[in-house]
Gaussian input, Z-matrix of N, CA and C with variables (Angstrom, degrees):
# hf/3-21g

backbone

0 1
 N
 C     1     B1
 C     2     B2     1     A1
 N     3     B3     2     A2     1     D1
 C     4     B4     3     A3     2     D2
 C     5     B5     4     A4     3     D3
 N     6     B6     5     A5     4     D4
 C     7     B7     6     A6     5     D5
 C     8     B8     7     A7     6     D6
 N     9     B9     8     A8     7     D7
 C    10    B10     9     A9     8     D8
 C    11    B11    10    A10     9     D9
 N    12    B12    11    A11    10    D10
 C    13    B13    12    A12    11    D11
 C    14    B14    13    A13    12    D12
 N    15    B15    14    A14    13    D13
 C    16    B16    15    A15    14    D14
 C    17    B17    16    A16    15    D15
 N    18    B18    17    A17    16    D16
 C    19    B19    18    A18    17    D17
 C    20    B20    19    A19    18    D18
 N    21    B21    20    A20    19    D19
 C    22    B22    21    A21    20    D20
 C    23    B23    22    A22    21    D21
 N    24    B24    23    A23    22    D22
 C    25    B25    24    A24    23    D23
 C    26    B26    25    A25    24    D24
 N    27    B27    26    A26    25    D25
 C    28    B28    27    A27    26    D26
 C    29    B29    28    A28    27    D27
 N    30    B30    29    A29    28    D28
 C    31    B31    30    A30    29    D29
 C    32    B32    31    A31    30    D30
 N    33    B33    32    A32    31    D31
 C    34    B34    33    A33    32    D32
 C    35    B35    34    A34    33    D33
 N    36    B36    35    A35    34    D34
 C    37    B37    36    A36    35    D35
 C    38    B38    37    A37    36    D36
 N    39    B39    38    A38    37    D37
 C    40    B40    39    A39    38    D38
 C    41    B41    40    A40    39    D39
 N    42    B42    41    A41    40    D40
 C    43    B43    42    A42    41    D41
 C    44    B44    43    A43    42    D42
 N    45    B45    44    A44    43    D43
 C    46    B46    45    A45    44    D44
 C    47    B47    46    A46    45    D45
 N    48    B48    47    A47    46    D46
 C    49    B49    48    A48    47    D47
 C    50    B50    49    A49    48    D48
 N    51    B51    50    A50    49    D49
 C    52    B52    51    A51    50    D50
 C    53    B53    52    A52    51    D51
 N    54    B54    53    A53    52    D52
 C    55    B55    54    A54    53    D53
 C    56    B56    55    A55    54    D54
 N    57    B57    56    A56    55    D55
 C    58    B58    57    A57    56    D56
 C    59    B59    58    A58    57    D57
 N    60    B60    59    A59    58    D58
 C    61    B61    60    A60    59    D59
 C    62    B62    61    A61    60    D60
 N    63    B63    62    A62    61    D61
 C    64    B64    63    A63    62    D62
 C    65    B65    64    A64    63    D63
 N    66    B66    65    A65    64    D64
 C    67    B67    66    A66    65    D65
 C    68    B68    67    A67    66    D66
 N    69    B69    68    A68    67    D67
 C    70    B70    69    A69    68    D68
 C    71    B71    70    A70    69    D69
 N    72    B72    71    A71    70    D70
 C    73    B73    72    A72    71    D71
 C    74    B74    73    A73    72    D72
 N    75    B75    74    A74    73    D73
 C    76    B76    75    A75    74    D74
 C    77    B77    76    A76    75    D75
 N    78    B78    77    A77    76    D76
 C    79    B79    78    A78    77    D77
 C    80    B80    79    A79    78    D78
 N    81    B81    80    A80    79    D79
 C    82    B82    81    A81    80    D80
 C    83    B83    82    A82    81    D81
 N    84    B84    83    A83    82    D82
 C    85    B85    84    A84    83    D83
 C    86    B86    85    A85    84    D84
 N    87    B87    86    A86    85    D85
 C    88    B88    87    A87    86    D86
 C    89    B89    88    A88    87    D87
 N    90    B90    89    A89    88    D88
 C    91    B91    90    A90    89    D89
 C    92    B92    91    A91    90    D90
 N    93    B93    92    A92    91    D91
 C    94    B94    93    A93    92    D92
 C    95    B95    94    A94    93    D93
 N    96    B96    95    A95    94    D94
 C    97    B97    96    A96    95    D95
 C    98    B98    97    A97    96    D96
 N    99    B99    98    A98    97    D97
 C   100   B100    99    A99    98    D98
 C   101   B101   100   A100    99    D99
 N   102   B102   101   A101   100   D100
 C   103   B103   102   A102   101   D101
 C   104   B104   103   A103   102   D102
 N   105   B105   104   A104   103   D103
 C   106   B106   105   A105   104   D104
 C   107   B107   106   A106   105   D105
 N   108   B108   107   A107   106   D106
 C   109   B109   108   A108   107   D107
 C   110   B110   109   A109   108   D108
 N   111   B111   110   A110   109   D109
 C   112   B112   111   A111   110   D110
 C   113   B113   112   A112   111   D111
 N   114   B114   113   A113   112   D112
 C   115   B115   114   A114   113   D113
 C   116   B116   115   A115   114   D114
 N   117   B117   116   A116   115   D115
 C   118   B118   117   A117   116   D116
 C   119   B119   118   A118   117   D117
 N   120   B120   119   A119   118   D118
 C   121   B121   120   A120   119   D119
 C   122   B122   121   A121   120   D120
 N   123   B123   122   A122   121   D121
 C   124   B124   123   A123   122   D122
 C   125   B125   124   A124   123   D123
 N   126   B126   125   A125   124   D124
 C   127   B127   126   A126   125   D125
 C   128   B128   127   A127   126   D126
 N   129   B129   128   A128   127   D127
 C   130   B130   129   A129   128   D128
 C   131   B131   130   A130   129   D129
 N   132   B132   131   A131   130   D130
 C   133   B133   132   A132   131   D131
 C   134   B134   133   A133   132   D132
 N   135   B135   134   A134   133   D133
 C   136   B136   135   A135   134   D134
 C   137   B137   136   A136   135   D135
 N   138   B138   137   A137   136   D136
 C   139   B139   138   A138   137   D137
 C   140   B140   139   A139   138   D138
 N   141   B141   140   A140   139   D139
 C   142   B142   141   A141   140   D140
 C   143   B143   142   A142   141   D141
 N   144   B144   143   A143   142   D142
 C   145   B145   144   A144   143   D143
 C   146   B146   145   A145   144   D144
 N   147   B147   146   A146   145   D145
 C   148   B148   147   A147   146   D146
 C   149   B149   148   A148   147   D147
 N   150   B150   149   A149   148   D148
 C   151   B151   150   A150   149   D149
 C   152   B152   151   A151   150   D150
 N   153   B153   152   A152   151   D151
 C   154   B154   153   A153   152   D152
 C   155   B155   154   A154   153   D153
 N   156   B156   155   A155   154   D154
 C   157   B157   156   A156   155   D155
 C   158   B158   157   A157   156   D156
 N   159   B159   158   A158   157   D157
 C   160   B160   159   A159   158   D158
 C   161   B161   160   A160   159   D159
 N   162   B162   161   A161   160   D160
 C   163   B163   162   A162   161   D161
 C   164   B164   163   A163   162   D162
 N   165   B165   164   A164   163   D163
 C   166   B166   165   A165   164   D164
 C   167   B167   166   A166   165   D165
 N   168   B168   167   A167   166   D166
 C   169   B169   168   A168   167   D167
 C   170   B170   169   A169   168   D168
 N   171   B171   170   A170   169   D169
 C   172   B172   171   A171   170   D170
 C   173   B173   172   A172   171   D171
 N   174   B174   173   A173   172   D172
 C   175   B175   174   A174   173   D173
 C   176   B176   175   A175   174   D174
 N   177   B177   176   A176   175   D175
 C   178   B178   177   A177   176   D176
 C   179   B179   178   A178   177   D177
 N   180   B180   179   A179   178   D178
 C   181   B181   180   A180   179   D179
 C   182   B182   181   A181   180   D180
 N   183   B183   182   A182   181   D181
 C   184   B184   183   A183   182   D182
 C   185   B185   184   A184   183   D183
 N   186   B186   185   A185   184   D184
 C   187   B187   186   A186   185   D185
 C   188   B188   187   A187   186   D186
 N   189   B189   188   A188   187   D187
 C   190   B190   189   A189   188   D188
 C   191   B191   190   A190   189   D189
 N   192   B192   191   A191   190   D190
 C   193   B193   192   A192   191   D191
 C   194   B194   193   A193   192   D192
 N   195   B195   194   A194   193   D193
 C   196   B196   195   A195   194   D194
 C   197   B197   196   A196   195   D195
 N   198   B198   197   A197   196   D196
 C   199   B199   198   A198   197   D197
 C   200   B200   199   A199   198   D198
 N   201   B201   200   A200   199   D199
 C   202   B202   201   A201   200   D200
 C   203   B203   202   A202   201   D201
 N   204   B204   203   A203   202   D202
 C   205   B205   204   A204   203   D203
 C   206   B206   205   A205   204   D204
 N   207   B207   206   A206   205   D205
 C   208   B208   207   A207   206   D206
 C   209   B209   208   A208   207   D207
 N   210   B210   209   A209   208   D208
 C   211   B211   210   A210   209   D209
 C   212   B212   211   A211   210   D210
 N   213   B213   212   A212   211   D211
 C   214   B214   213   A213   212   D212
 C   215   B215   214   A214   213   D213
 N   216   B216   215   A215   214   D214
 C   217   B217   216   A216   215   D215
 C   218   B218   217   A217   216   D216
 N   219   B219   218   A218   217   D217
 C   220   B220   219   A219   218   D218
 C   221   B221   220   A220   219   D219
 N   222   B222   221   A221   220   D220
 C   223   B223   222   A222   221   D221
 C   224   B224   223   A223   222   D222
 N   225   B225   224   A224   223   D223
 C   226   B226   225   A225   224   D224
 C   227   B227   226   A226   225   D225
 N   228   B228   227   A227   226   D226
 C   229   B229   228   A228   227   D227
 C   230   B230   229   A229   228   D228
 N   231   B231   230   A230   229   D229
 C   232   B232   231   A231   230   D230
 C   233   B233   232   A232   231   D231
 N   234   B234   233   A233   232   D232
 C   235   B235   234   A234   233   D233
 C   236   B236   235   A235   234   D234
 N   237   B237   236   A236   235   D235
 C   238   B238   237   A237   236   D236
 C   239   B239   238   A238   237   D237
 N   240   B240   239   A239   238   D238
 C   241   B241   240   A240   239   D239
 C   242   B242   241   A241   240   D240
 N   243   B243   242   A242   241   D241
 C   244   B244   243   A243   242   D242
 C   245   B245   244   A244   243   D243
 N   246   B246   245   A245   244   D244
 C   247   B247   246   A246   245   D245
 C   248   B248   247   A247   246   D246
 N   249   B249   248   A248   247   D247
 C   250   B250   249   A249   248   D248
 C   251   B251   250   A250   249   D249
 N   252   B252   251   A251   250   D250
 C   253   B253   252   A252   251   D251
 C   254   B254   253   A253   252   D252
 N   255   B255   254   A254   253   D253
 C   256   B256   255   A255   254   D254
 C   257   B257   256   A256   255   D255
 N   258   B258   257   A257   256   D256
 C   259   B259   258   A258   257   D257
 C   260   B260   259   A259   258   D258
 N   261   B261   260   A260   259   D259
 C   262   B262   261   A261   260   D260
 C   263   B263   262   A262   261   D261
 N   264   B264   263   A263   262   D262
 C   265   B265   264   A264   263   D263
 C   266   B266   265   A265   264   D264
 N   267   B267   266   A266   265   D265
 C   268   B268   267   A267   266   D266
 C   269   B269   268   A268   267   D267
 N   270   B270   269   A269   268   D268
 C   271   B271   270   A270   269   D269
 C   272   B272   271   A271   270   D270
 N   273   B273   272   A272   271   D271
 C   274   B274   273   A273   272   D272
 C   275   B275   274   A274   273   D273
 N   276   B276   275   A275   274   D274
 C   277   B277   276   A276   275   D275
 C   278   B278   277   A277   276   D276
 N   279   B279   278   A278   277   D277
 C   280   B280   279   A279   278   D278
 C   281   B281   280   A280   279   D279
 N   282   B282   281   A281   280   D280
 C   283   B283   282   A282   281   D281
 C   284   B284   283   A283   282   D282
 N   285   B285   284   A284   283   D283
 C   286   B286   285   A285   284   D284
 C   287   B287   286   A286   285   D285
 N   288   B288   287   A287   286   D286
 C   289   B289   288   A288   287   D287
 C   290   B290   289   A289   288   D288
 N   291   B291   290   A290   289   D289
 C   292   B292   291   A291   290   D290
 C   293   B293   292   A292   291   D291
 N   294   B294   293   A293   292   D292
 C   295   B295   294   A294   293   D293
 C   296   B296   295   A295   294   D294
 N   297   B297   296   A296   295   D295
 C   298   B298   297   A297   296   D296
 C   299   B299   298   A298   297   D297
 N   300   B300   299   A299   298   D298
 C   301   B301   300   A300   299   D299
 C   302   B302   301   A301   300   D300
 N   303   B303   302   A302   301   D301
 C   304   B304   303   A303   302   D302
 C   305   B305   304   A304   303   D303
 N   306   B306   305   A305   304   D304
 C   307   B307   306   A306   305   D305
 C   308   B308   307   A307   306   D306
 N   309   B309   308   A308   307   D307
 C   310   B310   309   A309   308   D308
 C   311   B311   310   A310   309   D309
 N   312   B312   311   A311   310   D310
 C   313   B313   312   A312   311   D311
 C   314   B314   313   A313   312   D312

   B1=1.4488
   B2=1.5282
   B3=1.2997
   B4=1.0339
   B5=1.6261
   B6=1.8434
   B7=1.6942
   B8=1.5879
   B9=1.5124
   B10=1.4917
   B11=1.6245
   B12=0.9978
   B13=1.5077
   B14=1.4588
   B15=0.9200
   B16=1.4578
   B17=1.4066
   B18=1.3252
   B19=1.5982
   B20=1.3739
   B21=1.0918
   B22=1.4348
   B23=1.6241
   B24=1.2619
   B25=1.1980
   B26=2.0828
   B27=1.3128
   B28=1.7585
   B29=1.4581
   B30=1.9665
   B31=1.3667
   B32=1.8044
   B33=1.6135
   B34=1.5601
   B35=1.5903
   B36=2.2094
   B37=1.8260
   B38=1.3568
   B39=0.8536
   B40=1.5814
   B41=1.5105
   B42=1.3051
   B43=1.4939
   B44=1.5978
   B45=1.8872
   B46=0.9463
   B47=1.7390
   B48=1.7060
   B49=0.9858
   B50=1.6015
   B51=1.4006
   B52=1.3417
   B53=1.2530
   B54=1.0136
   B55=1.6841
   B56=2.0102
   B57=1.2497
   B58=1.8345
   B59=1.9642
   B60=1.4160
   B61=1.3335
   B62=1.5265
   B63=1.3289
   B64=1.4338
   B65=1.7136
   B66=0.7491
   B67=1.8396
   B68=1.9942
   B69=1.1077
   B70=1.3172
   B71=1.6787
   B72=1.2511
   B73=1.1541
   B74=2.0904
   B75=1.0639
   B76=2.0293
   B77=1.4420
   B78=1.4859
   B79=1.6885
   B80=1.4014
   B81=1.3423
   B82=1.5984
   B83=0.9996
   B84=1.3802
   B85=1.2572
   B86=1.5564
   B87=1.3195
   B88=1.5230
   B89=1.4033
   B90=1.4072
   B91=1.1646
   B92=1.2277
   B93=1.5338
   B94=1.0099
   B95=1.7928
   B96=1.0577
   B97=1.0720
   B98=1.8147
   B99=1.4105
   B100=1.5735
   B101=1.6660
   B102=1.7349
   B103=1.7405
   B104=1.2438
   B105=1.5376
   B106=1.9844
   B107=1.9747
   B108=1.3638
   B109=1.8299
   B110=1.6670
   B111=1.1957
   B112=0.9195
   B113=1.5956
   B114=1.3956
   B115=1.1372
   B116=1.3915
   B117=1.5441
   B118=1.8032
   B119=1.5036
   B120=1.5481
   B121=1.3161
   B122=1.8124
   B123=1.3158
   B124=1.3289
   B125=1.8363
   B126=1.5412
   B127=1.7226
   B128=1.8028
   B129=1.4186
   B130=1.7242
   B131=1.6038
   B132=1.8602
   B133=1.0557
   B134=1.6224
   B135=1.1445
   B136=1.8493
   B137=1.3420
   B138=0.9622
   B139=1.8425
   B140=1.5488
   B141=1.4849
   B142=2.0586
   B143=1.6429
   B144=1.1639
   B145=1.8648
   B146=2.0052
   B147=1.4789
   B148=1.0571
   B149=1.2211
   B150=1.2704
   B151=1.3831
   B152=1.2912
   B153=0.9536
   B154=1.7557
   B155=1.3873
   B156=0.8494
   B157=1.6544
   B158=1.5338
   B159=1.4651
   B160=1.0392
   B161=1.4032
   B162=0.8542
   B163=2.0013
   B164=1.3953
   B165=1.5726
   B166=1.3737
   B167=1.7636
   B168=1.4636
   B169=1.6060
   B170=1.3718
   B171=1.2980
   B172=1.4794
   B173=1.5391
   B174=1.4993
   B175=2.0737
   B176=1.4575
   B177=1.3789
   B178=1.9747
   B179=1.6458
   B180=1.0413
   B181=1.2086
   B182=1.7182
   B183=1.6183
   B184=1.0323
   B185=1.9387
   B186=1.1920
   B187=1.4926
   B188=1.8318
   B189=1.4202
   B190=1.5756
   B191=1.1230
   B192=1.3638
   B193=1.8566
   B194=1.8234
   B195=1.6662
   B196=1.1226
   B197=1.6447
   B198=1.1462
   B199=1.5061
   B200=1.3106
   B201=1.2717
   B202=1.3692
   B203=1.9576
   B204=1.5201
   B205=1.6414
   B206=1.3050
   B207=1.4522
   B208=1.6119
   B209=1.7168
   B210=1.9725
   B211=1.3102
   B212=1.4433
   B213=1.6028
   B214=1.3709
   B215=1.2481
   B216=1.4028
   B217=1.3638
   B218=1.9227
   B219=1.2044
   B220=1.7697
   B221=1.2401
   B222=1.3535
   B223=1.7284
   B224=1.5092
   B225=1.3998
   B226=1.6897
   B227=1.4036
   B228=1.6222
   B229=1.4860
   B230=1.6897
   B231=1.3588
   B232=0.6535
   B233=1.4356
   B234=1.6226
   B235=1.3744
   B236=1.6634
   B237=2.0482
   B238=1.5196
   B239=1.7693
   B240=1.8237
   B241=1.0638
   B242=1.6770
   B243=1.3009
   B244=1.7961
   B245=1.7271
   B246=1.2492
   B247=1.4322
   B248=1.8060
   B249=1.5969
   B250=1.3141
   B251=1.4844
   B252=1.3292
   B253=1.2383
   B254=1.8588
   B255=0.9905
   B256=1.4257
   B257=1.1613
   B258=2.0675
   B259=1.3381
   B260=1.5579
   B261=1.7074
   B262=1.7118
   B263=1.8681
   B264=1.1186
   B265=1.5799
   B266=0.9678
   B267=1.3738
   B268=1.9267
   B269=1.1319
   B270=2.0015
   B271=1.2284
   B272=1.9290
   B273=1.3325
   B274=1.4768
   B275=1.8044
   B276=1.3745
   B277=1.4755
   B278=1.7603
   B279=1.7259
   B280=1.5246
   B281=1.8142
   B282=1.6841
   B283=1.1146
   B284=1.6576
   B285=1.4315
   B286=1.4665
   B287=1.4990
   B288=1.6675
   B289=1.4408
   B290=1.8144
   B291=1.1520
   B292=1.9407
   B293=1.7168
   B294=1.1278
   B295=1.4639
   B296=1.5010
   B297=1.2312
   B298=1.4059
   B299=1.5158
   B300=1.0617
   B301=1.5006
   B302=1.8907
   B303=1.4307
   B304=1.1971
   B305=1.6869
   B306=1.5965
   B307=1.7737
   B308=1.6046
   B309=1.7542
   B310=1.2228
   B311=1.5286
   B312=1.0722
   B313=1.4092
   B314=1.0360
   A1=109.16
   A2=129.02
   A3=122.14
   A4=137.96
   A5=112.63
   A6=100.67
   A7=88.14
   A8=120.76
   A9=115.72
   A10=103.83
   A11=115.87
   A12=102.18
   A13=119.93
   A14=133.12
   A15=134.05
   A16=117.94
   A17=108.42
   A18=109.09
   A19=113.94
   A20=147.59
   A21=153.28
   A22=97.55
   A23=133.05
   A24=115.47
   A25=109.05
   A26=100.06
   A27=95.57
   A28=99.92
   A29=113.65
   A30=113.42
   A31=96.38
   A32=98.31
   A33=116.13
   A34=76.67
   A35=83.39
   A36=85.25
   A37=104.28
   A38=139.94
   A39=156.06
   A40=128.25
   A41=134.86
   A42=129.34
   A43=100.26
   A44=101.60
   A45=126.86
   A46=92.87
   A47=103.89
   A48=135.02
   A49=119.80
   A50=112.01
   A51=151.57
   A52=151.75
   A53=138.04
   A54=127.74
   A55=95.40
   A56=94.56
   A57=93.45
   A58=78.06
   A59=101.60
   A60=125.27
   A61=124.14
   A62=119.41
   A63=123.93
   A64=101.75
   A65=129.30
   A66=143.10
   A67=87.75
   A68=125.62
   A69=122.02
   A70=92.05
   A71=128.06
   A72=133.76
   A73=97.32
   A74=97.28
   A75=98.93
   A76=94.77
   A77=97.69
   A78=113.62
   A79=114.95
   A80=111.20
   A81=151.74
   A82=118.99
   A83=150.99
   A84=144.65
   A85=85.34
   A86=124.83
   A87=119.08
   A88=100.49
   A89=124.32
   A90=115.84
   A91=112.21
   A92=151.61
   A93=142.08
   A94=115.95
   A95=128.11
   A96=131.81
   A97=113.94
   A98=116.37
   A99=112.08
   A100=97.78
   A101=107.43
   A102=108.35
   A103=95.20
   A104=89.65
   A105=152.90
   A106=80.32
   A107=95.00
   A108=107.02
   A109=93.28
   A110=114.31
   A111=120.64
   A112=138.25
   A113=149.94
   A114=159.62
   A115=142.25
   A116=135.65
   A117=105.90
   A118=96.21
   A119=86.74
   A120=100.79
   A121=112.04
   A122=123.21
   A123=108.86
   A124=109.29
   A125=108.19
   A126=113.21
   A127=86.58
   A128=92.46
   A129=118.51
   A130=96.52
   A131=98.82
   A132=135.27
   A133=135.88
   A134=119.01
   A135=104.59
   A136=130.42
   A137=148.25
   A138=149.28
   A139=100.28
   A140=84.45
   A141=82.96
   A142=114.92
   A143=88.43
   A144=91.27
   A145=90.99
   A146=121.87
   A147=143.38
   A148=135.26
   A149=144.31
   A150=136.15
   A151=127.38
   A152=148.42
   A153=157.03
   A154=125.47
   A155=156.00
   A156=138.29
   A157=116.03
   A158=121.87
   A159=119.87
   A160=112.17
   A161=119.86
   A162=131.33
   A163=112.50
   A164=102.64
   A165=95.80
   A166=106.14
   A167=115.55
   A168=111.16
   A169=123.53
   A170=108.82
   A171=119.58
   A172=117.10
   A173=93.60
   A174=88.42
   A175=110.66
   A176=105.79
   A177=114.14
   A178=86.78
   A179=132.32
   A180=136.61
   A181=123.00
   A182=115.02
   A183=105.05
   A184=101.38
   A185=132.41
   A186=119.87
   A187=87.13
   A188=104.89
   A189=104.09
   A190=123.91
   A191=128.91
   A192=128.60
   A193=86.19
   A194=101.88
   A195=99.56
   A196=115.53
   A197=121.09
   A198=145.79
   A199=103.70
   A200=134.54
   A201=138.63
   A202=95.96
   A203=97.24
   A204=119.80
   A205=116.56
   A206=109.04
   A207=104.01
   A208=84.29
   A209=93.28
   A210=97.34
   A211=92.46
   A212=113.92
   A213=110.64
   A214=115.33
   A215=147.72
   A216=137.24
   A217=106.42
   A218=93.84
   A219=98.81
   A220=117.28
   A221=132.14
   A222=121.37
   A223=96.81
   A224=107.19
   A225=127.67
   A226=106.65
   A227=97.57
   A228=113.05
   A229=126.03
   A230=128.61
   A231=161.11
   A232=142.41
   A233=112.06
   A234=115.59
   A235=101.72
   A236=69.79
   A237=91.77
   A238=95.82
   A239=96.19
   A240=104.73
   A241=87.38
   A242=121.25
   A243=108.43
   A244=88.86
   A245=99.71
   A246=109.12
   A247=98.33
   A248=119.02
   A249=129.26
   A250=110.90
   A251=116.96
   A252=109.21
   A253=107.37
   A254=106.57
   A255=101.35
   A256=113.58
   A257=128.37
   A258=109.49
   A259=89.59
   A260=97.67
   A261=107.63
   A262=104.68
   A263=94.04
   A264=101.73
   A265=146.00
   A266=86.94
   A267=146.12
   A268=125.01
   A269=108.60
   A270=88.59
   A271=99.10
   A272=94.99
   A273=107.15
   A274=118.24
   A275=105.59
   A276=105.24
   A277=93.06
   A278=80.87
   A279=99.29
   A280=121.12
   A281=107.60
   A282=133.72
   A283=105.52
   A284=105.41
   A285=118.28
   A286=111.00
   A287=115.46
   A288=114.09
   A289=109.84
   A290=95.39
   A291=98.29
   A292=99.07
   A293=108.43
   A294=121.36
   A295=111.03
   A296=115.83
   A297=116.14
   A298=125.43
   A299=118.52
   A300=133.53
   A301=106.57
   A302=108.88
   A303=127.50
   A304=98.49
   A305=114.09
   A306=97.85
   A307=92.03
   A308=90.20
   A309=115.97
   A310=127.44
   A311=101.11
   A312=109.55
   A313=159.90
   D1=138.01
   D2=165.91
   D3=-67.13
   D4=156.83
   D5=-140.21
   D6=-94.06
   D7=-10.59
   D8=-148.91
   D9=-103.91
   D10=19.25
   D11=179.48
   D12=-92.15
   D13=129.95
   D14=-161.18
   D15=-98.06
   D16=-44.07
   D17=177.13
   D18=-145.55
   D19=-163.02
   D20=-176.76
   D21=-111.56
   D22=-35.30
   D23=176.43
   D24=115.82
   D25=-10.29
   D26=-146.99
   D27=-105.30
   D28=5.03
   D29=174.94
   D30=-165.34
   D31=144.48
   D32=-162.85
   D33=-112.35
   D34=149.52
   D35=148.21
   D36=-101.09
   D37=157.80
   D38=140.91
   D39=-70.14
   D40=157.05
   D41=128.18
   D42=-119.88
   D43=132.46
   D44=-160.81
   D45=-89.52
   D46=139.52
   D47=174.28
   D48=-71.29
   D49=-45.47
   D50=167.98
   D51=-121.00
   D52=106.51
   D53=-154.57
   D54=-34.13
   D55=154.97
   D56=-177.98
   D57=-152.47
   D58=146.91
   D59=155.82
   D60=-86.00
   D61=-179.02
   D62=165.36
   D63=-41.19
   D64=162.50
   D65=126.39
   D66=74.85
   D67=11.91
   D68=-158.89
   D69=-87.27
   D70=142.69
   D71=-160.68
   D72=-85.25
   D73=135.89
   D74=-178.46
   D75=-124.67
   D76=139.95
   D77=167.60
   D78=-128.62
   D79=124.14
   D80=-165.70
   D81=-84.52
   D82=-5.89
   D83=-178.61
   D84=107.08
   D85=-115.02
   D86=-175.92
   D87=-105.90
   D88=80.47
   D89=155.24
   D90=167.49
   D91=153.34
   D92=-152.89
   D93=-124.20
   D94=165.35
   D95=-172.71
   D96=-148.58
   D97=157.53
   D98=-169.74
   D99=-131.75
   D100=97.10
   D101=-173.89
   D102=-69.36
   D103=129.75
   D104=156.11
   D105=-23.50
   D106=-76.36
   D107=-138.52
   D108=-117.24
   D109=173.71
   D110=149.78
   D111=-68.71
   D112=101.05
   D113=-132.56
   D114=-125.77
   D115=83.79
   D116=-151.28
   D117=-107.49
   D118=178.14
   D119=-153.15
   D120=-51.25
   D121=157.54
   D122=164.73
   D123=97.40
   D124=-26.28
   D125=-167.20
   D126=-106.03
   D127=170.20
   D128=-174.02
   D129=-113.25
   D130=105.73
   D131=150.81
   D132=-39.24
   D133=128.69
   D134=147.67
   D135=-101.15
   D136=150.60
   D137=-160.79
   D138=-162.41
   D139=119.03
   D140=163.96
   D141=-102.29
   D142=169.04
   D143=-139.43
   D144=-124.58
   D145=7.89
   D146=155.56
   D147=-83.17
   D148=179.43
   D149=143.71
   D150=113.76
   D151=175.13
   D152=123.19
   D153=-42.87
   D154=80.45
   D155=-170.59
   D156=-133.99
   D157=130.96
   D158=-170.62
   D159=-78.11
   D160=151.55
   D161=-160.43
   D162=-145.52
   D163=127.42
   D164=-175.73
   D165=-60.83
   D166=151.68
   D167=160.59
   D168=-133.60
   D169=146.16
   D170=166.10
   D171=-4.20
   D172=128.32
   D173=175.60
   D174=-86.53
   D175=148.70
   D176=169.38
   D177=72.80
   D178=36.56
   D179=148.88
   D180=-109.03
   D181=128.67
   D182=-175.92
   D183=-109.34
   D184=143.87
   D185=-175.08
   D186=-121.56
   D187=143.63
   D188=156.98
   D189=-101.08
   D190=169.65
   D191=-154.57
   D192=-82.51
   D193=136.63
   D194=170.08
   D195=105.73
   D196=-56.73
   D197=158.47
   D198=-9.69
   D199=141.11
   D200=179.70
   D201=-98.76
   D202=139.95
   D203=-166.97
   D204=-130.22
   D205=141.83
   D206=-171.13
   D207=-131.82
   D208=-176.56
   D209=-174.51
   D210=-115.92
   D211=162.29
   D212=178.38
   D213=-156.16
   D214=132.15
   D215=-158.19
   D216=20.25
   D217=51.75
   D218=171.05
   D219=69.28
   D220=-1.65
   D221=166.93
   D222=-120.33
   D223=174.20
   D224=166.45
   D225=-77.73
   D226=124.78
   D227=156.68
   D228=-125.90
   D229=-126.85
   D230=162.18
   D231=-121.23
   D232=-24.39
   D233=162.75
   D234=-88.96
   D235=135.60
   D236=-172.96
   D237=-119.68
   D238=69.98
   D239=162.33
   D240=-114.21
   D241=-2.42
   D242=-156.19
   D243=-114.24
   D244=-174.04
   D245=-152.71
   D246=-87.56
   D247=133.71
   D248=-171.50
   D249=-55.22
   D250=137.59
   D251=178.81
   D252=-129.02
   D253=-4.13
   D254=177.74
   D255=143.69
   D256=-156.17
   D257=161.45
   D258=-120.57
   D259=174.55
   D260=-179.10
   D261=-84.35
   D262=108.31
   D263=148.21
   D264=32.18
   D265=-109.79
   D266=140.49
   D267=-110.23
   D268=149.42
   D269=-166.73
   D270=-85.79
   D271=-172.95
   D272=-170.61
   D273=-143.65
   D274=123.00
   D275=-159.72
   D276=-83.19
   D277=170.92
   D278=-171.54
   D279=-45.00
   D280=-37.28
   D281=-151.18
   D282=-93.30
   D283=-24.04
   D284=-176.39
   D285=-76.96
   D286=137.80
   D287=-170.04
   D288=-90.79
   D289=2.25
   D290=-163.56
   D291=-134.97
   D292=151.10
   D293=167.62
   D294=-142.95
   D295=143.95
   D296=159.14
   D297=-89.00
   D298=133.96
   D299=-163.11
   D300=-130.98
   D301=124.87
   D302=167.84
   D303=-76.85
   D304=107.22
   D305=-172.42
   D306=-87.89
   D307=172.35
   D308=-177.00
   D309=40.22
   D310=0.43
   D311=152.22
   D312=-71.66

């Protein structure tokens, strides 16, 4: 078996920037994460870096299932000036406040 593998991949530690709750969405430099626990600012976090998770998104935005998604002033959009967050799910109408997102994917 090989000696160098370090982790499985399916959870980051962090140090949190900002107090963050359970399920509270975390951004990584390029890449996103979904805190484990609740977390304040200054302490070393866990975030899984896998999954499905519903995310708040951008208003008057419509995303289609599949669509590649970034994060941007803290929700899912479409400008992919903000940091990648995965693809959508499902798709998600303009009017809807949440989307599900396969992250980092």
């Amino acid at each position: 078996m090989a000696k160098n593998m370090i982790a499985d991949g399916t959870t980051i530690e962090f140090t949190a920037t900002k107090d963050h709750n359970s399920g509270d969405l975390v951004e990584l430099a390029n890449m996103i994460a979904i805190a484990h626990e609740n977390v304040k600012a200054g302490d070393i976090g866990v975030g899984h870096t896998v999954g499905v998770w519903r995310l708040p998104k951008a208003a008057s935005v419509a995303i289609e299932q599949g669509e590649s998604v970034y994060i941007k002033n803290g929700v899912v959009s479409k400008d992919n000036t903000g940091t990648a967050a995965g693809k959508a799910w499902l798709k998600a109408e303009a009017a809807e406040n949440s989307i599900d997102v396969k992250i980092n994917g």
